[in-house]
VEXMIBA-27234 format. One record per residue (C-alpha): residue in three letters; x, y, z. Coordinates in steps of 0.25 Angstrom, whole numbers, padded with zeros to 4 digits, always signed. Layout:
VEXMIBA-27234
alaXYZ ...
end
This chain:
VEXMIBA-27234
unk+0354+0155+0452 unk+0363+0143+0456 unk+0369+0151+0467 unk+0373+0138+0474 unk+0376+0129+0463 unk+0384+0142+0457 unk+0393+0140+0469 unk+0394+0126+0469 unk+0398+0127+0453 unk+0410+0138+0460 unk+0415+0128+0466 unk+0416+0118+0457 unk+0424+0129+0449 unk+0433+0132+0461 unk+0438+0118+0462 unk+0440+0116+0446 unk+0449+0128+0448 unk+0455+0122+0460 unk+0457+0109+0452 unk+0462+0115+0440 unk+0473+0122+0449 unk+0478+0111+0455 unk+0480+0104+0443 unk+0486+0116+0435 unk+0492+0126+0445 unk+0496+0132+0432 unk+0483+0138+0429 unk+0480+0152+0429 unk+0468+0160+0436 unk+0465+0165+0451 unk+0475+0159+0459 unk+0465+0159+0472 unk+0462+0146+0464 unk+0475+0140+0466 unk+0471+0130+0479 unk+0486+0133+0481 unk+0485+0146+0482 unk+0474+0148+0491 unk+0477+0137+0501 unk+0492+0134+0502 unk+0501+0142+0510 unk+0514+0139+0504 unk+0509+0149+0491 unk+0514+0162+0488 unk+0510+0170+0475 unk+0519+0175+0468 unk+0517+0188+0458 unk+0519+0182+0442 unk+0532+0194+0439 unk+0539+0189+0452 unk+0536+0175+0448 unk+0548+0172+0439 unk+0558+0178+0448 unk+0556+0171+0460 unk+0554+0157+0451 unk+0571+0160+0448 unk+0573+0163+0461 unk+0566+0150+0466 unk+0576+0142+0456 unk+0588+0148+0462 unk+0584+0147+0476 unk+0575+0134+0477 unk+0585+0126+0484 unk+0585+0135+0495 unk+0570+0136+0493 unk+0570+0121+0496 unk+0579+0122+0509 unk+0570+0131+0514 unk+0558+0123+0512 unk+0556+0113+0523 unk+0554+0099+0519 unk+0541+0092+0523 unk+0538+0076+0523 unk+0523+0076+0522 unk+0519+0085+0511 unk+0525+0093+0500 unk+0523+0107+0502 unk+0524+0118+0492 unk+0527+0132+0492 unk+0521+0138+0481 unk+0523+0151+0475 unk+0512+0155+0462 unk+0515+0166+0454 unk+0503+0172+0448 unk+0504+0165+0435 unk+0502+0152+0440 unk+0517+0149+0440 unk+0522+0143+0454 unk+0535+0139+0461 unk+0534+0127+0471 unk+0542+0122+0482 unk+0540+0108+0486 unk+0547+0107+0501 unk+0545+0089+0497 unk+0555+0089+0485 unk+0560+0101+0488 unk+0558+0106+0472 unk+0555+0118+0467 unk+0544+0120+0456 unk+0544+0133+0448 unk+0535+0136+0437 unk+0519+0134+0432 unk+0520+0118+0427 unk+0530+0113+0438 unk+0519+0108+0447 unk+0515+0095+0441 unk+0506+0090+0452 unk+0497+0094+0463 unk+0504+0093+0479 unk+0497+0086+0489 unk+0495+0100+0495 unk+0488+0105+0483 unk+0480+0092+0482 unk+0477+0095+0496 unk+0473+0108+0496 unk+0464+0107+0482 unk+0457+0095+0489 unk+0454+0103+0501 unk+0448+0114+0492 unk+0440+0105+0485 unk+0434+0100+0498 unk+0431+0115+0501 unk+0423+0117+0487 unk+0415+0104+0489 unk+0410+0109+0504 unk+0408+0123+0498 unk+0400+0116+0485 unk+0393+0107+0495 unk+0388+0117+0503 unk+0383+0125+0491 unk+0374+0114+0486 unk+0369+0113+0500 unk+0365+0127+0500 unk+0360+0126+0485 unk+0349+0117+0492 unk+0347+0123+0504 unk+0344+0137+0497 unk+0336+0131+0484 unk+0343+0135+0475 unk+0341+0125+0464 unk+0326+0131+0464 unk+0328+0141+0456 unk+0337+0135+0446 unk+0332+0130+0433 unk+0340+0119+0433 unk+0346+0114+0446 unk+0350+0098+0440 unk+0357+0106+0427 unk+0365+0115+0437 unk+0369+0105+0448 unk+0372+0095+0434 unk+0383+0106+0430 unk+0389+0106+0442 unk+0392+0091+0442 unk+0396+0091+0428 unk+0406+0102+0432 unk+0411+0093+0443 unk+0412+0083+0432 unk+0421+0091+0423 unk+0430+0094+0436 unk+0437+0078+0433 unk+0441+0083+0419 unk+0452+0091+0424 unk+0458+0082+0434 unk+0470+0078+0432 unk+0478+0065+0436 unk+0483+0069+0449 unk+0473+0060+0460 unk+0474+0069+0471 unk+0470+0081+0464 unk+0457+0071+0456 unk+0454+0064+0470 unk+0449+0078+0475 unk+0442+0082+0463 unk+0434+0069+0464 unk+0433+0074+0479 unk+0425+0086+0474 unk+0417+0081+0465 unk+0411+0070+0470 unk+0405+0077+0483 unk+0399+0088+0473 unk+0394+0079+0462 unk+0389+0070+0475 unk+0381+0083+0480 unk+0376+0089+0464 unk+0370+0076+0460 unk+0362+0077+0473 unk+0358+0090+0471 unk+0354+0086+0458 unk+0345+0074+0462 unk+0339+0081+0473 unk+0333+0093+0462 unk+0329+0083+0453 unk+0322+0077+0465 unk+0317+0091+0469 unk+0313+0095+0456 unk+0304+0084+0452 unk+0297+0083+0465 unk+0297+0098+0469 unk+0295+0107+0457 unk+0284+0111+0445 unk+0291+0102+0438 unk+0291+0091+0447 unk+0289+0075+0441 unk+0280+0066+0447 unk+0285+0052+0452 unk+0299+0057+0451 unk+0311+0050+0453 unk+0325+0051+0450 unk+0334+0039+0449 unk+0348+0047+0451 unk+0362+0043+0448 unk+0370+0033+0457 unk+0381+0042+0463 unk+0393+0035+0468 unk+0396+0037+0482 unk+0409+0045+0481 unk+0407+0052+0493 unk+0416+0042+0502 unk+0428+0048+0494 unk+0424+0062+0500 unk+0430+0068+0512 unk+0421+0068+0523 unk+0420+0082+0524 unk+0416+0082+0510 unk+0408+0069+0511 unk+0400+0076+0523 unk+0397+0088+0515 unk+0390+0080+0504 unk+0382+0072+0514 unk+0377+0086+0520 unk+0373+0089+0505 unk+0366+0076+0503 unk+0360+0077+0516 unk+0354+0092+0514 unk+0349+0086+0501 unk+0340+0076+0509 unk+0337+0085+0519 unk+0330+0093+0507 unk+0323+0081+0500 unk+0318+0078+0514 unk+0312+0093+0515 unk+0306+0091+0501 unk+0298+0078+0506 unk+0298+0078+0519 unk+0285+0071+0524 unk+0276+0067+0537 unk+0282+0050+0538 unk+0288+0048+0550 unk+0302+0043+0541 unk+0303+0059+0537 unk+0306+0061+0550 unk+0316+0050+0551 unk+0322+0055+0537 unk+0323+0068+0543 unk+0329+0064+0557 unk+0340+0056+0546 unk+0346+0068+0540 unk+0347+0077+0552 unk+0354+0064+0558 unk+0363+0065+0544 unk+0364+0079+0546 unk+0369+0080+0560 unk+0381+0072+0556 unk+0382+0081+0544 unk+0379+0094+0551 unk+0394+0098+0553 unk+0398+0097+0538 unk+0390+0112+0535 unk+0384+0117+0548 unk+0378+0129+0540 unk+0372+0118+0530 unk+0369+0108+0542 unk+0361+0119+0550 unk+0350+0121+0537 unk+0348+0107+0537 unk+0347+0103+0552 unk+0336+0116+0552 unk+0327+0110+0537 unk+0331+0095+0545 unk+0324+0101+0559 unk+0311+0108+0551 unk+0308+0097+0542 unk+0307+0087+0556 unk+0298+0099+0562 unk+0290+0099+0551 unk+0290+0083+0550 unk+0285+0084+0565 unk+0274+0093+0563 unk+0268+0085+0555 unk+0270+0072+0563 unk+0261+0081+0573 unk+0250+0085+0566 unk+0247+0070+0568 unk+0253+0067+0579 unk+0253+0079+0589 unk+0260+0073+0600 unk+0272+0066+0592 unk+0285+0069+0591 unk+0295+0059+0585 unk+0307+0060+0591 unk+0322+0054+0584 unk+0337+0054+0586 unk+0346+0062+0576 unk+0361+0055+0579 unk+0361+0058+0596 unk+0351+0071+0594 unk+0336+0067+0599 unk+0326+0075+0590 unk+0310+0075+0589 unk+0302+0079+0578 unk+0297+0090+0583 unk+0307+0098+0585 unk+0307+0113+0580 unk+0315+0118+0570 unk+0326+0129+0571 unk+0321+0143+0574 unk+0322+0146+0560 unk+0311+0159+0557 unk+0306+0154+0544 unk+0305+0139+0549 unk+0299+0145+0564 unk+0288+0150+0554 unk+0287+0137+0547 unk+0283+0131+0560 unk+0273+0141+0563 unk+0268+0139+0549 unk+0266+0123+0552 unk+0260+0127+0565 unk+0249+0134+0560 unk+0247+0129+0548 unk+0246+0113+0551 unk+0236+0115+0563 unk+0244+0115+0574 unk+0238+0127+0578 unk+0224+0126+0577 unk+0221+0140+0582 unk+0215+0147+0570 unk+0216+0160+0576 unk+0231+0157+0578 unk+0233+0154+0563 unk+0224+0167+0559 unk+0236+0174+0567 unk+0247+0167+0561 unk+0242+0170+0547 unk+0237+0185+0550 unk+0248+0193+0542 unk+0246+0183+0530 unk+0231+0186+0529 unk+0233+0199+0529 unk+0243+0199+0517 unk+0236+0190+0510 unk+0224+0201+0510 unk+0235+0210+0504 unk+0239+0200+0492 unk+0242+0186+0490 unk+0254+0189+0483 unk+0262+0194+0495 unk+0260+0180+0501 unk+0270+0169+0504 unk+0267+0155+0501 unk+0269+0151+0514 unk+0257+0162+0519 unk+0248+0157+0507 unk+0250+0144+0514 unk+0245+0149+0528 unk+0233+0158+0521 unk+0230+0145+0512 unk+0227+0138+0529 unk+0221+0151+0534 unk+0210+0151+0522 unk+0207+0136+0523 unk+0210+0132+0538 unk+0207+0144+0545 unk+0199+0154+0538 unk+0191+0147+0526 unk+0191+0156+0514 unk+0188+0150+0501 unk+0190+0163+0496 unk+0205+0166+0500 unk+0210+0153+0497 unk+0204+0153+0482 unk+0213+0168+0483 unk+0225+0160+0489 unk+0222+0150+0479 unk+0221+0160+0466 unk+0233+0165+0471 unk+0243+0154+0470 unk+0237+0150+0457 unk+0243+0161+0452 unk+0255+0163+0458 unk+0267+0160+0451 unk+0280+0166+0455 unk+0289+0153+0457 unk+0303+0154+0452 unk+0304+0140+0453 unk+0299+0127+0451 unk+0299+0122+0465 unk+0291+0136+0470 unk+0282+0131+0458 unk+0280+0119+0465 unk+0278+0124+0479 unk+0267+0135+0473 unk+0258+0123+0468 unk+0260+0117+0478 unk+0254+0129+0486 unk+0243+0131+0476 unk+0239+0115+0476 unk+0239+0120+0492 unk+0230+0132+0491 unk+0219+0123+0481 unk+0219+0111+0492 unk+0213+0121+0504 unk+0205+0127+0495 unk+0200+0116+0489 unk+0198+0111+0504 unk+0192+0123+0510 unk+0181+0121+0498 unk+0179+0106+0504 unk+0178+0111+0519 unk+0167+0121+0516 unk+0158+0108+0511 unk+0149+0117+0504 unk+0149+0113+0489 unk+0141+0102+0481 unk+0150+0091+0476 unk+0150+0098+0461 unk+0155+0111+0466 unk+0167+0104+0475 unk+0170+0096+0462 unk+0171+0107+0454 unk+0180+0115+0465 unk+0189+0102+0466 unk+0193+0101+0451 unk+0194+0116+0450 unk+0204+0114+0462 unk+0212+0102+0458 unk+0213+0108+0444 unk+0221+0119+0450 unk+0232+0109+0457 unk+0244+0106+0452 unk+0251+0093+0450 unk+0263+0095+0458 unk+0256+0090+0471 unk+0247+0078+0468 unk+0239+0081+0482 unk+0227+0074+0485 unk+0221+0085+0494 unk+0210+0087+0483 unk+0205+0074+0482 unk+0205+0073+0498 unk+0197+0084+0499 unk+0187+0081+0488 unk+0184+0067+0489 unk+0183+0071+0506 unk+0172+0083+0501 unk+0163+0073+0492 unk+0165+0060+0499 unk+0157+0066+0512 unk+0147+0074+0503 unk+0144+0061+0498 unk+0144+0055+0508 unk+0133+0066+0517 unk+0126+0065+0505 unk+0123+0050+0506 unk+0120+0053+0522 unk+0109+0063+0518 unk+0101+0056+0509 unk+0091+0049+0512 unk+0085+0034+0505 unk+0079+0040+0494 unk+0091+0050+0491 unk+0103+0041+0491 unk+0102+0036+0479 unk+0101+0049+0472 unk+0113+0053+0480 unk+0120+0041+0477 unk+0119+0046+0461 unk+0122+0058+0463 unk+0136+0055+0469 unk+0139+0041+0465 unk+0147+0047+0454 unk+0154+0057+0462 unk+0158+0044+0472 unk+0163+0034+0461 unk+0170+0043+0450 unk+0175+0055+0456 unk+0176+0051+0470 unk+0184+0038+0466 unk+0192+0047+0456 unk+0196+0056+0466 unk+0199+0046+0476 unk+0209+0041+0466 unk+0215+0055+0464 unk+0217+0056+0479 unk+0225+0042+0481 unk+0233+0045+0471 unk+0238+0060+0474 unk+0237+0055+0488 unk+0248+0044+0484 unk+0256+0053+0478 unk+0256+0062+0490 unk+0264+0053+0498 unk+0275+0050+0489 unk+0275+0063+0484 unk+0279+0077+0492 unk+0263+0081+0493 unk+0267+0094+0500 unk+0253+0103+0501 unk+0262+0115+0502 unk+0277+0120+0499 unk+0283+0133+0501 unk+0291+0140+0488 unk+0305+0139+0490 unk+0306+0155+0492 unk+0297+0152+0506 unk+0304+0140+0509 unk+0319+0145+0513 unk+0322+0145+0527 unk+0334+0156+0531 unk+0344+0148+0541 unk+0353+0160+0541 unk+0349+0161+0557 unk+0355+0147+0559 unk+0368+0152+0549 unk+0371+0163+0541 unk+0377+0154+0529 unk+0364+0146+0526 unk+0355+0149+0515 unk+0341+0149+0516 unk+0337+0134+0516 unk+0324+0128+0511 unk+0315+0121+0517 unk+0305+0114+0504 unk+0295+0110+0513 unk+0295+0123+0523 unk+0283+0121+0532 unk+0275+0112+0525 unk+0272+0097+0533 unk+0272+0083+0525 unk+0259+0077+0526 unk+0257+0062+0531 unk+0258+0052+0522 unk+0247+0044+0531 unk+0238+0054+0531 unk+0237+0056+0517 unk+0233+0041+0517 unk+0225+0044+0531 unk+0216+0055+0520 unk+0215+0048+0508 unk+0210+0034+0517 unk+0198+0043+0523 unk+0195+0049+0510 unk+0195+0034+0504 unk+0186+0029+0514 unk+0176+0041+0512 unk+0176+0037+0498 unk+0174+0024+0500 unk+0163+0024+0512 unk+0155+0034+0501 unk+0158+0026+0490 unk+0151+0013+0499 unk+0140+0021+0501 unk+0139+0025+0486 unk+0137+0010+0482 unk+0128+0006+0494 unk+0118+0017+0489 unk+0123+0011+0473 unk+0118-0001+0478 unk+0108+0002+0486 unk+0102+0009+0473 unk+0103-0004+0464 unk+0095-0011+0475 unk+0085+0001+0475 unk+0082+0001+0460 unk+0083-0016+0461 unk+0072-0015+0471 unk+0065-0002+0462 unk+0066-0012+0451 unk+0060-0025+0461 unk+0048-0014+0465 unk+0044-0011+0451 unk+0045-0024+0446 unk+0035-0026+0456 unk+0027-0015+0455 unk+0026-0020+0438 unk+0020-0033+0443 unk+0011-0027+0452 unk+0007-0016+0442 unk+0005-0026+0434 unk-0006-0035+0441 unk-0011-0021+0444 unk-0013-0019+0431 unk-0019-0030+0427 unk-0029-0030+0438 unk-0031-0017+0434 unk-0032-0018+0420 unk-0044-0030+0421 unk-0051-0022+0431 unk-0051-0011+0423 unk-0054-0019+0410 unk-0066-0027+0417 unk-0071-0011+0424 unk-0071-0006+0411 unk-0078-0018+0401 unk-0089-0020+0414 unk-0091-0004+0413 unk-0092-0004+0398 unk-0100-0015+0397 unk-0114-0008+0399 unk-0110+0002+0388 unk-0112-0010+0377 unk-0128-0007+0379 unk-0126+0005+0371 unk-0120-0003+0359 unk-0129-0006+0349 unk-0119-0007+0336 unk-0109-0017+0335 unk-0100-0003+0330 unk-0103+0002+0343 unk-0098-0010+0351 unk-0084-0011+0343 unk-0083+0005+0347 unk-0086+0004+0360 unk-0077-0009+0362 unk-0065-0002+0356 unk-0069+0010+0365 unk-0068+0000+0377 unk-0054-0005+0374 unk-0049+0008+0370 unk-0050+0011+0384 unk-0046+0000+0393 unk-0035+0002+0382 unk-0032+0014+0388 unk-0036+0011+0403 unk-0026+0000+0401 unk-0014+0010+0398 unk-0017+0020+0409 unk-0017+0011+0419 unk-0003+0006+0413 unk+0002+0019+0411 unk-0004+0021+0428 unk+0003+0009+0431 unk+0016+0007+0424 unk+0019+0022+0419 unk+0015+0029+0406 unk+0029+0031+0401 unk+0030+0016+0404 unk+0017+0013+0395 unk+0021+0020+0383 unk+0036+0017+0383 unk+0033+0004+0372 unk+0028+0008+0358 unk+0018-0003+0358 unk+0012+0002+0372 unk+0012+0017+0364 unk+0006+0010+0353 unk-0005+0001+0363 unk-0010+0014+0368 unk-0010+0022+0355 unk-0019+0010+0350 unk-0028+0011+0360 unk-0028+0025+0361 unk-0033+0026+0347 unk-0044+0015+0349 unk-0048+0023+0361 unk-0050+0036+0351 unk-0059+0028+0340 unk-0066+0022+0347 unk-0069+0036+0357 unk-0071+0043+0344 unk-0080+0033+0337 unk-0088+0031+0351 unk-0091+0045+0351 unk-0096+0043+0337 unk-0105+0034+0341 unk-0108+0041+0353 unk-0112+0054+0344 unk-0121+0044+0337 unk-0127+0038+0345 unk-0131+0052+0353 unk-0137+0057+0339 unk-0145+0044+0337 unk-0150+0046+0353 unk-0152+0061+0351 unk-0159+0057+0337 unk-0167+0047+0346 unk-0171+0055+0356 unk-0174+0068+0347 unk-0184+0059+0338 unk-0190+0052+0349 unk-0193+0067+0356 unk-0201+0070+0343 unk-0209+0058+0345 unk-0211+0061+0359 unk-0216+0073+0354 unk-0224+0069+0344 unk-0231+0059+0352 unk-0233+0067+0362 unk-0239+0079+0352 unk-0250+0068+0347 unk-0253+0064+0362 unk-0255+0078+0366 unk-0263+0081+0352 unk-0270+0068+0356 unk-0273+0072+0371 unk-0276+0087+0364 unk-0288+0079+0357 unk-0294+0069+0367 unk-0295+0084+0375 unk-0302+0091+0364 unk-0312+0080+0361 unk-0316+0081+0377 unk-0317+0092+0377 unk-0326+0092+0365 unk-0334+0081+0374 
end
């Protein structure tokens, strides 16, 4: 519901009926329109039946009518009486005529003019006013389309020409009241546009609006008026500022420009002046307390016209904004007592034991720093994060915004309270990060993901190369080598990127909804609405130290990737050197082998040369020489396969080939020795068996012989 814009459209209407009177007095309707009626003394209603009867008496008595009516040199003056059909009877004390009837009055009076200008002015403040507080209360939040309903009213402004007529004084002041309102809807209008592609779900990356040239009409203004439209522009500024307010020291001087611009505006709309002086004031505070997170002593004092002010000067005792600066306090680190911010958080932990749903956005906020900062609990801030994930409840799409925003907050501690515990192996954290950065959205390109990982690896790596010793680096070196030149260098470009994008861009890591946002001013007056404040309690970052992270993160990178090719290096000179040492070992095997392989040669035909005595066939000798190389055929592959490696030996087919050759020599001649071996056993046991008989034999005759050289002896 428009309930401003609807108000500034009733206006609008109010003047066209205005206009349409003064150019036709003859219209009929609600006479409380007739800017005659309601503003001029000299008018005097007349009920319609009298109406006739005292026009024919006007007639027969005008010329004393006209005696009566004292003459005056400056203006014409008229007294005016209006009968309730619309008909009237005018006495102009100038030319001392009388006009009776509804089309006598040709022409507007300076009077008339006058007064209808002066009503226009009134409309234009009251429209003026309404637009202000359109801003101030949000109300183009909830529309569906704010551009289209601002764009109706400015053509309706448009159509307001059509019914002029010729007369210039009566144009001049419609042009008066058109041109401030136009002046104030188109920069309504530019300012949503720029809110809505910056600040919504549907916001447009690298956005920017090329607007029409509007000609500076405003000099034609009054300066009341002219003044009014300034206090407009100004509030206007005042809100873009509150959207991007940030931590460069030229903030502050853009903030210390418009309370300047608003002190010489402040009596135009005190009601309207106070709301901005008091979001002008917070929005220094909180400038300030940012500039002393890194510098606590500082304090920048400036001149506002003949008013000296410093940066650090609090804020009107507003409630909601006292708790805002209690919320800054505890939540930035200015109080580092943990016990004190267990105490300012008590009640929320208890509700949130109750349910989650019954929680603010601002408590999630202040639970999301108790679990992470204060009391670690992976386990309660997954709850948070689940949560949020699921919530859904905006009514519009700036909340929408805000709500990512908050869930894109509740992933980063998470993710970083994962980092701190230092606890998981580089596959696990990997796998936690990409679960994590699936879960963001793209309204924030924030780089806090990147920081945090590329911070966690980098010094894993790094302790990792520390521990090893000189026979491991290399092996770690493979294991991470990939890790530090594809991922690491992947991410590193990740991080420059968002962290680019992050200072052009509004990188705010948290942002209230709109509903938590309002600030009631009614203690500073009764006629303001509630006002919001975009940005509510949350800081700007620094721009330099966004570059200050990224540097250290760079170098980090850097220093292990130096490391990486050192060890890269130094293991192309190992296998160089491995290569030298082998090279040499060849040549040294080799005049081993060779010495070797003589020695072995001359041992064995010297050891088997007394074996020849035992050949007697020339069959023999073939057998027992094809026997002899069979072996040093096969001495002579062991001690390559000792030497040079087995699997080296009979990588070649002809090697394979070589030894299968020999090997089956080796087994003939084996099997044909034994052959002969048998024989030669059977001929020796033949031998032996035959020359036992004849061993007996013999000595059967000379014991029969010896048997008869004892008988005849005896016989002697």
């Amino acid at each position: 519901m428009a309930e401003y814009l609807d108000l500034v459209d009733d206006t609008i209407k109010k003047f066209i009926s205005k206009l349409s009177y003064i150019l036709n007095p003859d219209i009929e309707g609600d006479n409380s329109t007739n800017p005659n009626i309601q503003d001029t003394d000299g008018i005097h209603k007349i009920p319609t039946e009298e109406n006739n009867l005292i026009k024919e008496d006007l007639k027969s008595q005008a010329p004393t009518l006209l005696e009566q009516i004292p003459a005056k040199s400056i203006i014409d003056t008229k007294d005016t009486l209006i009968a309730d059909d619309g008909s009237f009877i005018s006495v102009s004390t100038k030319t001392k005529n009388i006009a009776i009837g509804p089309n006598l009055q040709t022409s507007p009076t300076e009077v008339d003019v006058a007064i209808f200008a002066e009503n226009g002015q009134n409309l234009v403040i009251d429209a003026i006013t309404y637009l202000c507080y359109s801003i101030f209360s949000g109300e183009f939040l909830n529309l569906d389309n704010p551009e289209l309903e601002i764009e109706k009213l400015i053509k309706k402004l448009e159509e307001i020409l059509s019914i002029t007529d010729e007369t210039e004084a009566v144009n001049d002041q419609v042009i008066k009241f058109i041109i401030p309102l136009t002046h104030c809807l188109t920069s309504y209008k530019s300012f949503h546009v720029f809110f809505a592609a910056n600040f919504t779900k549907d916001r447009i990356e690298d956005f920017f609006h090329i607007e029409d040239e509007i000609v500076d009409q405003l000099n034609l203004l009054i300066p009341k008026i002219r003044d009014f439209v300034n206090l407009f522009l100004l509030l206007l500024a005042i809100t873009r500022e509150d959207l991007q307010i940030n931590s460069d020291i030229s903030d502050l001087k853009r903030l210390a420009a418009l309370s300047h611009q608003l002190e010489k505006l402040s009596h135009v709309h005190k009601s309207i002046a106070l709301a901005l002086d008091t979001k002008l004031n917070f929005l220094i505070y909180k400038w300030n307390q940012r500039y002393k997170r890194k510098n606590p002593e500082g304090d920048i004092q400036f001149r506002v016209g003949n008013k000296l002010k410093s940066s650090s000067d609090t804020s009107k005792k507003i409630t909601k904004l006292k708790d805002w600066q209690e919320k800054i306090h505890f939540h930035y680190d200015f109080c580092t007592d943990k016990n004190r911010y267990k105490k300012y958080i008590h009640d929320i932990v208890l509700k949130k034991r109750k349910s989650l749903v019954k929680l603010s956005f601002l408590e999630i906020h202040s639970l999301i720093k108790f679990y992470k900062d204060i009391v670690p609990s992976e386990e309660d801030l997954k709850e948070i994060l689940d949560h949020l994930l699921l919530f859904d409840k905006s009514k519009n799409k700036y909340d929408q915004y805000c709500i990512e925003i908050i869930r894109n907050y509740a992933i980063n501690n998470y993710f970083s309270l994962i980092t701190e515990t230092k606890k998981l192996n580089l596959e696990a954290y990997r796998d936690i990060y990409h679960k994590c950065k699936a879960k963001l959205n793209h309204f924030s390109n924030n780089y806090f993901l990147q920081k945090k990982y590329l911070e966690y690896v980098l010094d894993k790596i790094d302790k990792e190369f520390e521990k090893s010793s000189s026979d491991t680096i290399i092996k770690t070196y493979e294991d991470y080598s990939k890790v530090i030149n594809d991922e690491c260098n992947q991410i590193l470009d990740e991080y420059w990127n968002n962290k680019e994008w992050s200072k052009v861009h509004n990188n705010y890591i948290f942002i209230l909804p709109s509903a938590e946002s309002f600030v009631d001013l009614s203690e500073l007056d009764q006629d303001l609405p509630k006002v919001l404040f975009f940005t509510s309690f949350v800081l700007p970052d620094y721009k330099d130290t966004i570059e200050h992270d990224y540097s250290k993160i760079r170098q980090k990178f850097r220093e292990v990737k130096s490391l990486s090719n050192v060890i890269k290096n130094l293991k192309t000179d190992l296998k160089d050197l491995a290569h030298l040492n082998k090279e040499f070992d060849k040549k040294d095997l080799k005049s081993i082998e060779i010495i070797s392989l003589f020695t072995a040669i001359i041992t064995f035909v010297l050891s088997s040369i007394p074996a020849f005595k035992f050949v007697e066939t020339v069959h023999q000798a073939s057998l027992f020489m094809l026997a002899l190389a069979a072996s040093l055929g096969l001495f002579i592959i062991v001690i390559f396969g000792f030497t040079r490696g087995f699997g080296e030996i009979y990588s070649s087919f002809r090697n394979k080939m070589i030894a299968f050759v020999i090997t089956f020599i080796f087994i003939v001649t084996a099997y044909s020795l034994v052959n002969f071996e048998n024989r030669s056993v059977d001929a020796l046991i033949k031998k032996r068996i035959k020359s036992k008989l004849e061993f007996e034999a013999t000595d059967s005759l000379l014991k029969h012989t010896v048997d008869e050289t004892k008988i005849k002896t005896s016989r002697q």
